[in-house]
GUMI-905987 format. One line per field, with one value per residue: y, x, z of N, C-alpha, C in turn; residue in three letters. Coordinates in steps of 0.1 Angstrom, whole numbers. Example, Ala and Ser with C-alpha at 12.3 -4.5 7.8 and 13.67 -1.06 7.14 Angstrom:
n.yy = c(-57,-22);
n.xx = c(132,128);
n.zz = c(78,71);
ca.yy = c(-45,-11);
ca.xx = c(123,137);
ca.zz = c(78,71);
c.yy = c(-33,0);
c.xx = c(132,129);
c.zz = c(78,79);
aa = c(ALA,SER);
END
This chain:
n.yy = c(-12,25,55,71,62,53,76,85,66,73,98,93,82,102,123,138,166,179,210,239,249,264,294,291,293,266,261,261,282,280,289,299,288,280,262,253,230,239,266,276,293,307,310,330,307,301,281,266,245,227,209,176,145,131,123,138,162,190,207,235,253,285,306,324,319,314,343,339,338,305,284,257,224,197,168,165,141,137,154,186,198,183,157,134,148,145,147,154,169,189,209,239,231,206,188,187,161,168,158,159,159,152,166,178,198,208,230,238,228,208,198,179,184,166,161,141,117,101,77,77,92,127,140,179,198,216,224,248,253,271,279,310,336,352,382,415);
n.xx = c(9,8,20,2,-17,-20,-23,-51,-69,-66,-78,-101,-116,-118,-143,-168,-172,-147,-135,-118,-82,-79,-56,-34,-18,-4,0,13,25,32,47,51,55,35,34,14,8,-6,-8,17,29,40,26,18,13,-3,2,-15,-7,-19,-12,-27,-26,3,22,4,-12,-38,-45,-45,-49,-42,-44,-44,-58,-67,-77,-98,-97,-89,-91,-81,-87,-79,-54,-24,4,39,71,73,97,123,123,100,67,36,4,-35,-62,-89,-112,-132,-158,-155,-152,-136,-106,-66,-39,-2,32,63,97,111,141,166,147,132,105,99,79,54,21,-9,-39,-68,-90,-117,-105,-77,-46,-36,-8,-4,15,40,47,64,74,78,93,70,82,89,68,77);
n.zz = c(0,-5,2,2,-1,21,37,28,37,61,65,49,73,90,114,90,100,106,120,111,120,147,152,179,212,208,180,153,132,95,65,29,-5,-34,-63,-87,-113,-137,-141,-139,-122,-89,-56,-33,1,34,65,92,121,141,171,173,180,196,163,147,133,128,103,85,54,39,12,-24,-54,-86,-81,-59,-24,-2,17,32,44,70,79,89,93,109,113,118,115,112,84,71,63,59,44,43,27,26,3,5,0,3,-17,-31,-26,-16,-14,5,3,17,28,49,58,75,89,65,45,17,-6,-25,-37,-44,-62,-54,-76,-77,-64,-75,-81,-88,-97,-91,-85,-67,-31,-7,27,54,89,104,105,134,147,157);
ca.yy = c(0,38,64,81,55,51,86,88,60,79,108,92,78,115,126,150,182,184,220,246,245,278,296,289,293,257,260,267,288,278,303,297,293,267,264,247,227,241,282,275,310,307,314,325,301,300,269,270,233,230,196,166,134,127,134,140,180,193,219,246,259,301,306,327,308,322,354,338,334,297,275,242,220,188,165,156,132,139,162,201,206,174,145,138,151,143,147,154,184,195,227,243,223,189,179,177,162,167,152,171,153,160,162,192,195,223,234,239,217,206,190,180,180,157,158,123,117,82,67,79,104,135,153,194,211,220,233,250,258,271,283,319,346,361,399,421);
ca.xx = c(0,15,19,-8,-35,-27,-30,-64,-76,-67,-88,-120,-121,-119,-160,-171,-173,-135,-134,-103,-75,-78,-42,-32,3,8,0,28,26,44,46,56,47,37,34,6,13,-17,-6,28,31,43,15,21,12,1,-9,-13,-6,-24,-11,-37,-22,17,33,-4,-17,-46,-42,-53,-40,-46,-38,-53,-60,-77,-81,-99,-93,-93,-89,-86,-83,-76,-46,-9,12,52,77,74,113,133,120,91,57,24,-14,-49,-67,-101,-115,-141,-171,-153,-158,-123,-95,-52,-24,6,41,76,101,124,157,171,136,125,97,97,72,47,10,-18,-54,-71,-96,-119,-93,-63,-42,-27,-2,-10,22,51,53,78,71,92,84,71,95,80,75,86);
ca.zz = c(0,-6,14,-6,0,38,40,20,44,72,64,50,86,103,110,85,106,109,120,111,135,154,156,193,215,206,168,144,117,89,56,17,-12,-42,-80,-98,-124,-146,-143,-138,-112,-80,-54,-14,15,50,66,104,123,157,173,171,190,191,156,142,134,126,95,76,42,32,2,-29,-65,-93,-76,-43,-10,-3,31,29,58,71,85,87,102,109,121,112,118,106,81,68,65,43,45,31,30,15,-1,19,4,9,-27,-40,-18,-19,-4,4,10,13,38,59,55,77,90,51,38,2,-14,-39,-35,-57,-62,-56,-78,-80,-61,-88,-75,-102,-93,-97,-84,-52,-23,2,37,68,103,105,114,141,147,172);
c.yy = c(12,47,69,76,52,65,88,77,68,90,106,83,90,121,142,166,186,201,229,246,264,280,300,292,276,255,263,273,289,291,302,299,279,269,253,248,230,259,281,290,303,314,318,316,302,291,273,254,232,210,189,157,131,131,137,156,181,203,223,253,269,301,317,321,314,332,352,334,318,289,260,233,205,177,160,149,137,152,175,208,195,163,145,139,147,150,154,168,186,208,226,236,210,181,180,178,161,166,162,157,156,155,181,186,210,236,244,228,219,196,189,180,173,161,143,128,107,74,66,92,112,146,170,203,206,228,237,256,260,279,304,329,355,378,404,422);
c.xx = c(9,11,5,-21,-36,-29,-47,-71,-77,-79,-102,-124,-126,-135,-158,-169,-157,-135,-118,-93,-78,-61,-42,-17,5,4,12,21,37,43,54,54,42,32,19,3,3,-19,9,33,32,34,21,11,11,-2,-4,-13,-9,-19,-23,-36,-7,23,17,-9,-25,-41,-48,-45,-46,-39,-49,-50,-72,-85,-95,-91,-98,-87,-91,-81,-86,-63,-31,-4,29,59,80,88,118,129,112,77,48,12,-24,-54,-78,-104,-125,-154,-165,-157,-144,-111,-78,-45,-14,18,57,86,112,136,161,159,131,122,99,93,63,31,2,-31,-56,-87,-105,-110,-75,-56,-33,-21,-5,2,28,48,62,70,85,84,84,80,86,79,74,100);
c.zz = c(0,0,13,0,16,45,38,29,56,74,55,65,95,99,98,90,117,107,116,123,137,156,175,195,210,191,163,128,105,71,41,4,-21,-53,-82,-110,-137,-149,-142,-130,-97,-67,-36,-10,29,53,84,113,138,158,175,184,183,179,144,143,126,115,88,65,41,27,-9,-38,-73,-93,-67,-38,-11,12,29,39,61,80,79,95,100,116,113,117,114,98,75,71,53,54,39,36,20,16,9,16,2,-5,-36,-26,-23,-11,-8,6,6,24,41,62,61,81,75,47,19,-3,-22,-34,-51,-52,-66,-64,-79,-81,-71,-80,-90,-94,-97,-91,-68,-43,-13,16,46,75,100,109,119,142,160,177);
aa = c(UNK,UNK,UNK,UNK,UNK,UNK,UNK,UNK,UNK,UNK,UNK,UNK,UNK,UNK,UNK,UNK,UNK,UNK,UNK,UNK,UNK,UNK,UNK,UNK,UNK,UNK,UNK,UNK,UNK,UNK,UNK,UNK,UNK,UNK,UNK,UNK,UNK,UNK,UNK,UNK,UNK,UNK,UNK,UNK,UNK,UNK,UNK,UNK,UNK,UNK,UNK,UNK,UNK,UNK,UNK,UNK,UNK,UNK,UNK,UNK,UNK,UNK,UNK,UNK,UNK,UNK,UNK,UNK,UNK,UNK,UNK,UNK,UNK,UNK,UNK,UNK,UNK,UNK,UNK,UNK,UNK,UNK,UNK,UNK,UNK,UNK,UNK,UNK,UNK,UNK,UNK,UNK,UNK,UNK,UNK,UNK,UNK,UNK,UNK,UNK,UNK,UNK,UNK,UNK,UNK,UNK,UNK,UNK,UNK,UNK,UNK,UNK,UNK,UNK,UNK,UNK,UNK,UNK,UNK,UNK,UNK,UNK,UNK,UNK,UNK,UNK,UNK,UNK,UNK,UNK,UNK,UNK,UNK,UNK,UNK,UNK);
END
């Protein structure tokens, strides 16, 4: 079985009314950007990672895309500072889902995300994340 599909099982198990993660003190905000492979432009990124259970987090993607705003939210498994990271994420009416996965090297994420479709997964593009720089 591939990462892909034990991801995609993971998350048709989680109930429907997976809510956004709320940014908290133990959230992490992470900040980047990512290309899709169908405009070929480089887009910013925020996604905010509220812990779940152990190396599991709850997340949220902001981002804009064909001139909206878009949130899309969902889960990851792995470590947001060394190795790797995946997981799924749906748009806001829950009718198309994408995997993300990659890995951090030097607290910089790099990876690829896919749209699953009837069980097929197509890739649509990269992306890069790293931890906020705070202000103040």
């Amino acid at each position: 079985m591939t990462p892909a599909a034990i991801v995609l099982i993971a998350a048709l198990a989680l109930p429907a009314s997976v809510q956004p993660a709320a940014e908290t003190e133990s959230s992490r905000t992470l900040t980047g950007n990512f290309m899709s492979g169908f405009q070929d432009k480089v887009k910013p990124l925020r996604a905010i990672f509220t812990p779940a259970d152990g190396s599991e987090w709850n997340v949220v993607f902001y981002f804009r895309f064909n001139g909206q705003d878009h949130e899309y939210t969902g889960t990851a498994q792995g470590d947001l500072e060394q190795g790797e990271l995946s997981g799924v994420v749906k748009n806001e009416g829950g009718r198309r889902t994408f995997t993300f996965q990659g890995e951090f090297d030097q607290g910089v994420f790099k990876g690829k995300h896919a749209e699953l479709r009837s069980g097929d997964e197509r890739e649509t593009g990269t992306l890069t994340l790293e931890r906020a720089k705070r202000r103040g």
